[in-house]
Each structure stands twice: as structure tokens, then as C-alpha cells.
N, C-alpha and C positions, 0 to 999 in steps of 0.2 A: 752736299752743299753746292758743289759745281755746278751738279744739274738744276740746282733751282737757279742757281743766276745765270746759268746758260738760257732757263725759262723765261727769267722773266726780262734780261735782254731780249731775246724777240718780243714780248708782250710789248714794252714802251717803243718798240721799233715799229710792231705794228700799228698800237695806239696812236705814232704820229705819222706814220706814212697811210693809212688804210682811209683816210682823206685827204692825201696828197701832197707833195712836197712846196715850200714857197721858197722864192730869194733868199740868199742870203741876209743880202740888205735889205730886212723886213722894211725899213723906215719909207722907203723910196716907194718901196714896192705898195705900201696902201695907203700912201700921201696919193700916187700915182692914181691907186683906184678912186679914191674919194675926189678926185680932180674930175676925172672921168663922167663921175655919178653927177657933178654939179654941172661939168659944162657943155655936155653930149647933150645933143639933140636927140640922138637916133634912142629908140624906146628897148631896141634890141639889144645894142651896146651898151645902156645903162644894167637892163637885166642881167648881160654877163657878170659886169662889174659888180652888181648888190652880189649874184652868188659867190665870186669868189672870194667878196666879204663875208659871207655867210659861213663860209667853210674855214677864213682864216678865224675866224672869233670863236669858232665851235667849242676849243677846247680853253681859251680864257675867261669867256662870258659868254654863257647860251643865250639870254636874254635880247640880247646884241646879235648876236648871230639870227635867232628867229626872225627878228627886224627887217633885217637884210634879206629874209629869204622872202618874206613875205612881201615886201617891195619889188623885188626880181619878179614876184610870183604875176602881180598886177599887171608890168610892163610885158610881160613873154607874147602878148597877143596873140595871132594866127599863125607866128613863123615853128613848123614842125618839125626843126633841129632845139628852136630856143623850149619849146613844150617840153622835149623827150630829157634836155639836160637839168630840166630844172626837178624833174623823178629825183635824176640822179644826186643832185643834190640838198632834195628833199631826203632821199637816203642817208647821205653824209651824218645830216643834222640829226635823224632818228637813230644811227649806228649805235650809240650808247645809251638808247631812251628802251628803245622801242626794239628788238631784234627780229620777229617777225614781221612787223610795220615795213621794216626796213629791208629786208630781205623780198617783199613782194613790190616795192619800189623799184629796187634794180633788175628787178627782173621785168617789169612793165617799161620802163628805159629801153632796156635790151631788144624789145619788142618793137619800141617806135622809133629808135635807133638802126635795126636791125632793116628798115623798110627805106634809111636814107644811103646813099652813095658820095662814096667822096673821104678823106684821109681821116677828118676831124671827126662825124660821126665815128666811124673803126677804133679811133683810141678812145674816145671817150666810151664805147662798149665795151673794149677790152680792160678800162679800169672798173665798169661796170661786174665783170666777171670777175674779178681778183675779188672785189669788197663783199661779192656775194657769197667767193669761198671763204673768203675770214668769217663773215657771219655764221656759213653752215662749219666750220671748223669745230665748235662745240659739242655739236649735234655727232659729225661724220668722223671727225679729226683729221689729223694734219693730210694722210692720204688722199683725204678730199679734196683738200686745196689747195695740193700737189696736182692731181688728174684733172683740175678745173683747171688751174693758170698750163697745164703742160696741151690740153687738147684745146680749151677755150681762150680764154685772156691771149698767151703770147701767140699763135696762132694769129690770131684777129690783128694784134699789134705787128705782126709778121707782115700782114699784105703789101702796107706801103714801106718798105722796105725799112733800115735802121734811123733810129731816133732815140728823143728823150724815152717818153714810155715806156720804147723797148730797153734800153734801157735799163730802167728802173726796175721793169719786171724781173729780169732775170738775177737782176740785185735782190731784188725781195727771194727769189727761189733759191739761191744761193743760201740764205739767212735759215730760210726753213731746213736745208740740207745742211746745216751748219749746227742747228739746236739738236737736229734725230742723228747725230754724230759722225752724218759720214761727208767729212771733211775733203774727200777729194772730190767729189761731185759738186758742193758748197765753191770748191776754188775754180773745176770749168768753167760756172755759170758766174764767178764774181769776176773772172778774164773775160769772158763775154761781155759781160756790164763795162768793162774798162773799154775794152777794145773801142766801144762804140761812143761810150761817153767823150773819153779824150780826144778822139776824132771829133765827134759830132758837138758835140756842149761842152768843152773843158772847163768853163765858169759856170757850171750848172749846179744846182744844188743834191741834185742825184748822185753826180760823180763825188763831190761832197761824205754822202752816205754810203757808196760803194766804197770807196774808199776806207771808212771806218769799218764795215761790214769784212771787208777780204782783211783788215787788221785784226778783229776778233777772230775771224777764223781760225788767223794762226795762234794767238794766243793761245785760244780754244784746248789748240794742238801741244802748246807748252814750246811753240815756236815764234817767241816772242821775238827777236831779233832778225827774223826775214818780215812781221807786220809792221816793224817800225820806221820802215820805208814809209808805207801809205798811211801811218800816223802822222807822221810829220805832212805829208802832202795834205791832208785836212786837214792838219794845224793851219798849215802857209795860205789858204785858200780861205778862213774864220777867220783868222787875225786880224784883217782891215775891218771887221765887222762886229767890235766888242760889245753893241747892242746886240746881237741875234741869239734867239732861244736855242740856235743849234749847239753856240756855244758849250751848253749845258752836257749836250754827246758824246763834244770832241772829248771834253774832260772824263765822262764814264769811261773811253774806251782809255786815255791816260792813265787812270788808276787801273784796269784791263793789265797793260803792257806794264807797270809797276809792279803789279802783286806776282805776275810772269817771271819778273830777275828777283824776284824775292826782296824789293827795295822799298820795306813797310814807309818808313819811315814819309819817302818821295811821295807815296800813297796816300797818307795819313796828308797830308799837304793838298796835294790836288782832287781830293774829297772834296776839301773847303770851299777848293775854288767852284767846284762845278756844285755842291750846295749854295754857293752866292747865287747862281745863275738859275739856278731850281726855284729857288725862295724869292728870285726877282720875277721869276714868269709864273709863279704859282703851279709848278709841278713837279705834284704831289708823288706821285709815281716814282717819277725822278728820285726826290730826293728818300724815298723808302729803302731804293736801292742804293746809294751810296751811304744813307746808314748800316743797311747790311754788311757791305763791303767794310765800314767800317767794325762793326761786331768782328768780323769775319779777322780783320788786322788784330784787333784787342788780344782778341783770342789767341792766334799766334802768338803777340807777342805775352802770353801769362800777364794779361790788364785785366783779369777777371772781372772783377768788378765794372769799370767802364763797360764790357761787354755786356754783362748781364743789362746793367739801368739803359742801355741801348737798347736790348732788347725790348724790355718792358714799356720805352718810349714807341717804337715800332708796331707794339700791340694794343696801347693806348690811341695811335691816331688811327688806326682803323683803315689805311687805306689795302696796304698788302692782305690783315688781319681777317679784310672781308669776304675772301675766299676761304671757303673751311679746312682746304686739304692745306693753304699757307698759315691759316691759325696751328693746325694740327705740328706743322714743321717747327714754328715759333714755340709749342709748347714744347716738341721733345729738346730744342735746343737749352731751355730754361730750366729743362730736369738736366739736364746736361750738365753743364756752367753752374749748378746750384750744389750739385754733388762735388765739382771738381773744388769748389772753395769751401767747399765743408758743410754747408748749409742743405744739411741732410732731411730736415720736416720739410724746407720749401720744395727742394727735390721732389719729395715722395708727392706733393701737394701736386706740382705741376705735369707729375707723372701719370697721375688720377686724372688731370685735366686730359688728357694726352689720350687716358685710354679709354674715357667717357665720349671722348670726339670720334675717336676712332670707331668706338661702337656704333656712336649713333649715323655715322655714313654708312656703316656696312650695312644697318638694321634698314635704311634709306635705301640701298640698293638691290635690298630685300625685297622692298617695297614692291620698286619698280619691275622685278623682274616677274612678280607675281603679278603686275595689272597687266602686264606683257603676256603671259602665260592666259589669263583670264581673256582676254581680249581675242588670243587665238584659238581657244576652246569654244567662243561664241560665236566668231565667225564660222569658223568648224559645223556648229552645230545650225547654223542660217544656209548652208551651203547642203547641210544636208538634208534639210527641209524641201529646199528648193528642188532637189533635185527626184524628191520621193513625189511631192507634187507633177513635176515634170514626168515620171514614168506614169503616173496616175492619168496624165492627161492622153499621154500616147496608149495606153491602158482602152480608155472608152475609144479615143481615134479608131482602134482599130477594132472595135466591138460592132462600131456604125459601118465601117468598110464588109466587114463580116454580112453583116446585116442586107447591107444592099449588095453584095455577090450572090446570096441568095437568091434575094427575090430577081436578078436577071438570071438567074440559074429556073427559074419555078416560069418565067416569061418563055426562057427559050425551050423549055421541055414541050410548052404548050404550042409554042411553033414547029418542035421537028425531034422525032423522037431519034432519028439517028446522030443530029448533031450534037443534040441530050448524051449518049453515048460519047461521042468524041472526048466534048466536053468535058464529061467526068472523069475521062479517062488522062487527058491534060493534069486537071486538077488534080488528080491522084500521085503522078510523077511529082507534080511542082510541090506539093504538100510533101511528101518524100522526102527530096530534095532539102524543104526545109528543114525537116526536122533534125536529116542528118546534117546541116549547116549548122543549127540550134546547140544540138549536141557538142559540135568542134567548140562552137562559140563561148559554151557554159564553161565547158574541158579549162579552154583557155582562161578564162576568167577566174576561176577556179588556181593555176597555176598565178598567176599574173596577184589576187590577192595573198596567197600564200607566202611568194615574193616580199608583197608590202609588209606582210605579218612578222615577217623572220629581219625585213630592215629596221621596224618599228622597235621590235625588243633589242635588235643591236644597239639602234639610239638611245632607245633608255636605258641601256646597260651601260655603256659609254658615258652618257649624258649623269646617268647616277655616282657613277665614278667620280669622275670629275668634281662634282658637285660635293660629294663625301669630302676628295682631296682639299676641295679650296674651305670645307666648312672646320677638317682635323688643322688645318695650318693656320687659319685664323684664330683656333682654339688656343691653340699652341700657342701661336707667336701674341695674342692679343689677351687671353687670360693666363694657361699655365706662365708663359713667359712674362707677363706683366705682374704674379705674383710670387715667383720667384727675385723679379726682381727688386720687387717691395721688401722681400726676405732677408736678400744683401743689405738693403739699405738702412730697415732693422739691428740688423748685424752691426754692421758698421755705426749705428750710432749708439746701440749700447757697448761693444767694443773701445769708443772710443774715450767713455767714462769709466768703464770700468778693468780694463786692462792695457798694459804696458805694450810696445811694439819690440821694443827686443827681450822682453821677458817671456813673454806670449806667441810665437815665428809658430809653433802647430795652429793656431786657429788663425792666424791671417793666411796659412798656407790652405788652410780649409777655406777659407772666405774664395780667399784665389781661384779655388777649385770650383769653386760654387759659380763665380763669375764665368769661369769658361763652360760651364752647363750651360748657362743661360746665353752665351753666345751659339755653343754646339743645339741648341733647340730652336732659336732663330732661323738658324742656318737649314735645321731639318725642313722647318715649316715653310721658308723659300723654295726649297729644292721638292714640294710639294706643289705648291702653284707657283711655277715661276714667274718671277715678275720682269727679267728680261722682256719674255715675249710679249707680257702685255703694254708696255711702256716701249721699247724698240722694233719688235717684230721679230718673225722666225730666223733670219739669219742668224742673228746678233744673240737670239737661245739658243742655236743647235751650238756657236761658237765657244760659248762659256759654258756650257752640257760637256764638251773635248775637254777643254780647260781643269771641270770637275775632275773628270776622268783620269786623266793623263796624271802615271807618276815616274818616280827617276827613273825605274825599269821600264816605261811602256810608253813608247812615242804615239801620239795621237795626230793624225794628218787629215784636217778638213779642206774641202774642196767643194766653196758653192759659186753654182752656175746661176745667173739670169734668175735668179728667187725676187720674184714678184711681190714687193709690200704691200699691193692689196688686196692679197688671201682672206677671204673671210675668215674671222677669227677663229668659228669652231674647226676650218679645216686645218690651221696653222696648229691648232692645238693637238688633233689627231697626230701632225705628222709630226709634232713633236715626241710625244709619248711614242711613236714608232720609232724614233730614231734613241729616244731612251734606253727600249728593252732592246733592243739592237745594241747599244753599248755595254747597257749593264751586264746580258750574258756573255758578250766578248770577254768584256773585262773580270767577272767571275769564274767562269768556266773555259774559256780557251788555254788562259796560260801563255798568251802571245805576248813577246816584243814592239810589235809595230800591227797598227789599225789603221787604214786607210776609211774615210768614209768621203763619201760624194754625193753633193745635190745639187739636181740643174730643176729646170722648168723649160717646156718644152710645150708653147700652145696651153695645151687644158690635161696636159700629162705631167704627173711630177716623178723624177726618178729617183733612187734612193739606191746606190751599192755602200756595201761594206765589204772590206776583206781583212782580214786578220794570217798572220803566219803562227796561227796556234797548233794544236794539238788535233784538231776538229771531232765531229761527236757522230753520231749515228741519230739520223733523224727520223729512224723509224721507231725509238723506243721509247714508250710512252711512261706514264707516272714517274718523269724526274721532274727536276725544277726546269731542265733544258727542255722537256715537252710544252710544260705549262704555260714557260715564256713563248713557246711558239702558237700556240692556240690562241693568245689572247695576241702575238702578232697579227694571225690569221682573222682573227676577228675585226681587227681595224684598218687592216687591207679589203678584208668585205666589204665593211660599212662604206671603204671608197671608192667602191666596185671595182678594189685592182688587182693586180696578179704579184707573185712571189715564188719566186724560183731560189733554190737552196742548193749548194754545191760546196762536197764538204769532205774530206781525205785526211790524213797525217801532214801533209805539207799546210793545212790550213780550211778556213774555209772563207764562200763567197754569200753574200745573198744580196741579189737584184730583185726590187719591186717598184713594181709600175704601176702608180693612183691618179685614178680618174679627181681633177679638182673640179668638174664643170658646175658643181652643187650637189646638192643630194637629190 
């Protein structure tokens, strides 16, 4: 549940920043424009003025906002800063229409932007780059729009030295480092935002949001009493300003720092308030999430019921609902809370919903990786057409070259019978020559496909692996687990008619028991695909991989270097499963007290030691389980083209390996 409101706090963060921040005092600030629009001459100045109406209406009235931009659009005339910004905020307008539309907009911007000099072109490219990472965010994920705002966006905002922009940006990156959970990189980059803000804009509306931004963090952290500094400092700064839709934030991150000291109640209070402020600017989003929060309090406090009809309101307006993997959350929460009050048929009901949704994304992502498979079989096969065509043509090329070496061969015999001689005798050597070339050439080629033939079935053996793992763990945890748990619930409600609880202690002990099956086969099916690494990255799975491992006798010491978060997935996953069997034999067959394991990144080399103070083994004897794990080590250090060195005695033992990550 953290993690979804950590989720969907950055979503409405983005949703209102990803078109840019305005005044506080909304009021001022588009009397001001519309003052502008009526009493400007200049055709340039008006066009500003309609866009930044345009972007301010976006998200109250599109219809209104279209207006504006289409009026901006008429005035922009010949001037080629006013052309390139008005992409940009033809982007703006499409960001929630149109995602493609919109994404080839800021990049055409970026283009005619990219050709002018001077401060204002630069930042207005550099928020060019940020909206175009949030767009490909879906596509690429967060990585992505990390490596765009870190080499492009603030970069570009970099040249003309600190400002708003700047900023802003690093507030935004801060937010992003602050949802993928690592909170001290999140707090660099929101001291950065300060540093510059309070110097440079202290009445800004950025500082504003930086401000609430470094308060979530600590929250986040469950260090609510160092964020209530800078809560209060965006209090003091909204106050004069009881019109403004920021209003609506200050109060999210208030019930934030509330639910923090455990102070339902103060919570339950300052919902309301920031639902006024929701339901007075029409956002919907908003107010999704402070229903949550409020579910979230119910819940705590045993208000069942209120929880649940919250629920069921939340799934009724549709807007959270309308993402399938948040409907999916909404249903387990409802088998949840249905079970907890008794209400055992709705339970089972919304559990069915639960796992019919769940089906139908997996059988969707089924889908998709087969048109993906499909698509690189065809290409595959276009490739190698061309390329048979391609020999075929160099084939006759040198059928003609043949041809006329003759006939100057039959010309020069007829001129001179000794250089006839020569000649052939040339010819002879260089034909030679060739063929022993030919020969090396075949040789190698010959070695070089062998090569591909022995990495191809590695991959598929890997690649099948895998594939098995993630197909047994969705078995597991999405059917046997889903009908086991219909099983309990069975139980429990003929249990509940027809036997006594303290007459009857052997079958609720049984029921008990049954319960912790179906949490022990969860658990199995996790630790089958883990979902750490697909949702955090490799660090953060090799770290709760220790965690698994480690018990009261057996100290687990991890140690990562410089781990790069955007390893292509398949390699993150290889070097998972290596650092798996890497543990799991320590930990079965050593017999050690203490495990050292280490990983850095180094360039396009990954390293990987482990040492143990065990018993250690002999690595030359084969058909044990300690062989077998080593063979299919050695098999995914191949596949990475890398090396593995093994060092192993009664005092212990070591093994360092070096994997090439550059791709396959």
C-alpha cells in the first residue's frame, strides 16, 4: 500500500508539473494575462500570453485551453523563437490526448529551438526534454527519464548558470529518486533545488513544491519530524493565497506527515480540508488519493466498513479504477476488508475478480511478447534473404571478371608466347595463394558459426529457464494459490455455521495451518521470479536475496559498488540467478558462519566475489549437487563471455567472476 501511494504521489506531481508550474496567486497572474491579450499591440506578446493561457486551462477546461492555443497559433507569425515555443506548447495541450502526437512535437521544438541562441531558447529545450522523458516513461521507464533529465534536460538548463528551471528540475529528479526508494540521492538533489531556489526565487512557486517534495521524502523514510520544517515553510508561503489549487498539495503532503506520528485522527481532519480544495478545482486525481488515504486511516482504525464503501466509491468513479494493474490492487484490497468483516461470498467474489484481472494482463503480455518474437523471426528471415540475394550477385560478379580474364589471357597468348608463359605462371601462384586464403577463411568461419551455435542454445536454455520459472510461479501463486485460497474461505464459512470456536481449536488449528501454506507458496512463487528486481532493479534483489539467506548462525555481508540501474533487463537477471547459486551452495554445503559477497561495475565489466569461512569442497569432483551448481554457474558466465576463477581449502573458500555486460 506504501508503494502505491508513493506511486501515485509522483503521478499527480507529474500530472501538474509535466506542464509547468504557475504563481501562487493564480488570480493576479491570468487577470494579468488576459490584460496583456486585450491591451498589447505587439502580435508576439499577445501569442505568449494566449499560450500560457493555454497551458494554464489545460487541465480545468481543454476546450478553453484549445482557444488559446489556437489564437497564440495565428499571431506567432515569422518570429522563430515564437514558432518553435508554440510545438512546445502544442505538446503541453496533446500530453494527455495524444502521446505520440505529443512526443514528436517536443522533439520538432527541440529542433527549432536547438538552432536559436540565447538563455530562453535553452530552458525552454530543456523543459522540452523532461516532458518528452515523462512521455517515453511508459514505453522505457523511469531509467529513461532519469538518463534524459541527467545527460539532456538539466545539462541544457546548466549552461546559463542557476535559476528557476534549474531549479525545478532537480526537484523533479529528486521526486523520481524518492518513489524508486533511494531516499538519499532524492535528498542531494532536493538540497540542490533549495540551495538555488531560496537564493534565487524564494517566492517562487517551485520552491513551493520543493519544499513539499524534500517533506515527502522524509516521510517516505518514516522521518517525519526532520520533513516538518519544510511542511510548515509551504504552509507559510500558501497561506496568503486560500484561492490557489496548490492549496490542494500542501494538505496531501499534511495528512503525509499525520499518518507519519500515527495522528489518524489530525488526518482524518485535514483529508477534508484538502478534499474541499480538490472538489473546488475539479481534481479528480487529487481527490482519488486522499480517499485512499482515507480507506488507508478506516482501516487502521477497525472502521471496516467505512473502508470498504470507500472503496467501492473509488472503483465506482473510475478515475484511479482506469488503470488495470490499480483496479487489480482495488480488488485485492476488497477481498481483503470483505473477509476481515465476515463477509466471506463478497470476499470470494472480489477475489475471482482479482484473479480474472490478473489473468487477463498476464495472457496480454503473452500477447505482446509473442508479436515481439514474431516480428524478430521476420526480420531474421528479410535479412536473410538479402543477404543470399547479395552472395548471388557477387556470385555472377565474378563469373563476368572470370570471363574477361580469359579472353585477355587468349588476346595475350596471340601476342607473345613467352609472356603467355609468365603469365600463367603468375596466375598459378595467385590462384594458390587463393585458395590457401579460401581455405583459412572457410576454417574460420566454420569456428566463428560454431561459436554462434553453442551461444544460441545457451540462450535458449537460459531464456527457457526463465520462462518455465516465471510460467511455475504464476501457476503457483495465480491458480494453485488462488484456489487454495477459495479453499480457506470455504472453510471458514462453512466453519462458521456449523462449528463452535472453542469446542472445535483442532480444525481452526487446521484452517491456521492451511493459511500458512498458502502464504509458504506465495512466497515460493516470488522467490521464483523475483519481483524486487523487476519493480526496483538489481541492487535492491541481490539485497533482499542476503536478507532470504541470512540466519541467527550465518552473518550475510553485502557490498555493492557503482551497480548501474540501466542493465538491460535480461543481463540483470542472469547476474541475478548467478549470485543465487552462488549463495544457495554457500549456504547449503559450506557450513560457514560468515559470507562476504561483493558487487561493483566497472565500465562494461561486472564483478562478482564471494567468500565464505566454510568447510570448502573439491572442485574437481563431479556428479554432486556442488558440481552441478557449478556447471550451470559456468554456463551463465559463458553466456556473458566471462571468466570464473575458484579458490577453495579448509579455511574456506573464494570465487571471483568477471562478466562482460556490453550485450550479447
Amino acid at each position: 500500500m506504501k508503494r502505491l501511494f508513493c506511486l501515485l504521489y509522483l503521478l499527480i506531481h507529474f500530472t501538474l508539473q509535466a506542464q509547468g508550474l504557475f504563481p501562487l496567486n493564480e488570480k493576479k497572474y491570468i487577470d494579468s494575462l488576459k490584460i496583456s491579450v486585450n491591451n498589447t499591440s505587439d502580435n508576439t506578446s499577445k501569442a505568449n500570453a494566449y499560450f500560457l493561457l493555454s497551458s494554464y486551462y489545460k487541465i480545468t477546461d481543454t476546450t478553453v485551453s484549445k482557444k488559446y492555443l489556437e489564437n497564440g497559433k495565428k499571431l506567432r507569425g515569422k518570429d522563430p523563437f515564437t514558432e518553435a515555443i508554440y510545438y512546445y506548447y502544442e505538446g503541453l495541450y496533446e500530453q494527455d490526448l495524444n502521446n505520440e502526437k505529443a512526443s514528436a512535437l517536443f522533439q520538432k521544438a527541440i529542433t527549432a529551438l536547438s538552432k536559436l541562441k540565447g538563455q530562453k531558447p535553452a530552458m525552454y529545450r530543456a523543459l522540452c526534454w523532461y516532458n518528452y522523458g515523462i512521455l517515453q516513461k511508459n514505453k522505457e521507464g523511469y531509467p529513461f527519464l532519469i538518463k534524459t533529465m541527467i545527460e539532456k534536460s538539466i545539462p541544457t538548463a546548466e549552461q546559463y548558470g542557476e535559476g528557476k528551471i534549474l531549479g525545478f528540475l532537480y526537484a523533479q529528479l529528486a521526486l523520481m529518486f524518492t518513489y524508486n526508494a533511494e531516499f538519499e540521492k532524492a535528498g542531494r538533489y532536493n538540497e540542490k533545488a533549495l540551495q538555488i531556489l531560496e537564493r534565487k526565487e524564494p517566492n517562487s512557486t517551485e520552491l513551493f513544491y520543493a519544499y513539499l517534495n524534500t517533506s515527502s521524502n522524509y516521510c517516505y523514510q518514516a522521518k517525519c519530524s526532520m520533513g516538518k520544517q519544510f511542511l510548515d515553510k509551504a504552509g507559510n508561503m500558501v497561506r496568503s493565497y486560500p484561492d490557489s489549487s496548490s492549496n490542494t498539495f500542501y494538505y496531501y503532503n499534511r495528512v503525509l506527515y499525520f499518518i507519519g506520528i500515527q495522528q489518524h485522527e489530525e488526518a482524518l481532519q485535514t483529508i477534508e480540508k484538502g478534499l474541499f480544495y480538490a472538489k473546488k478545482f475539479h481534481q479528480k486525481l487529487q481527490m482519488q488519493m486522499f480517499y485512499f488515504h482515507k480507506y488507508d486511516i478506516f482501516k487502521k482504525l477497525k472502521r471496516y466498513a467505512e473502508a470498504k464503501n470507500l472503496l467501492e466509491e473509488i472503483l465506482a468513479e473510475k478515475t484511479l479504477a482506469r488503470d488495470l494493474n490499480n483496479r487489480k490492487t482495488i480488488y485485492s484490497h476488497l477481498s481483503s476488508i470483505n473477509e476481515i468483516m465476515g463477509n466471506l461470498d463478497e470476499a470470494l467474489s472480489w477475489e475471482k475478480k482479482y484473479s480474472t484481472l490478473n489473468d487477463s494482463l498476464n495472457a496480454e503480455n503473452v500477447k505482446l511478447e509473442i508479436n515481439k518474437l514474431e516480428t524478430r523471426f521476420n526480420t531474421s528471415e528479410k535479412e536473410k534473404k538479402i543477404a543470399f540475394l547479395n552472395a548471388e550477385k557477387n556470385q555472377k560478379q565474378m563469373e563476368v571478371n572470370q570471363k574477361n580474364s580469359y579472353l585477355w589471357l587468349l588476346s595475350l597468348v596471340l601476342l607473345l608466347f613467352l609472356s603467355l608463359l609468365i603469365f600463367l605462371f603468375i596466375i598459378y601462384r595467385k590462384n594458390k595463394n587463393l585458395s590457401e586464403q579460401k581455405e583459412i577463411n572457410l576454417q574460420q568461419k566454420i569456428e566463428d558459426i560454431k561459436q554462434k551455435e553453442e551461444l544460441s542454445l545457451t540462450k535458449a536454455i537460459l531464456d527457457g529457464e526463465e520462462r518455465e520459472r516465471e510460467r511455475i510461479a504464476r501457476d503457483l501463486h495465480d491458480g494453485l494459490g488462488g484456489m487454495l485460497a477459495g479453499v480457506k474461505i470455504n472453510f471458514s464459512t462453512w466453519s462458521s455455521n456449523h462449528l463452535h470456536p472453542e469446542k472445535d481449536q483442532e480444525f481452526y488449528k487446521i484452517l491456521g495451518q492451511l493459511d500458512n501454506s498458502v502464504s509458504e507458496l506465495r512466497h515460493v512463487a516470488r522467490n521464483l521470479m523475483p519481483e524486487s528486481l523487476l519493480n526496483f532493479g538489481l541492487e535492491t534483489a541481490i539485497h533482499d536475496l542476503c536478507e532470504f539467506y541470512s540466519r541467527k548462525n550465518l552473518e550475510i555481508d553485502f557490498q555493492a559498488i557503482d551497480i548501474n540501474k540501466t542493465l538491460p533487463l535480461n543481463i540483470q537477471l542472469n547476474i541475478y540467478r548467478i549470485v543465487q547459486e552462488l549463495l544457495a551452495n554457500a549456504v547449503k554445503h559450506a557450513e560457514a558462519s560468515s559470507i562476504l559477497l561483493q558487487c561493483s561495475q566497472s565500465g562494461e565489466k561486472f564483478l562478482i566475489t564471494i567468500e565464505d569461512n566454510g568447510k570448502g569442497f573439491d572442485k574437481n569432483i563431479k556428479n554432486t549437487p556442488q558440481s552441478m551448481g557449478l556447471r550451470n554457474l559456468k554456463n551463465r558466465v559463458n553466456y556473458l563471455k566471462g571468466k570464473m576463477e575458484i579458490n577453495s581449502d579448509d579455511q574456506g573458500t573464494t570465487i571471483n567472476i568477471e562478466l562482460n555486460i556490453n550485450g550479447e
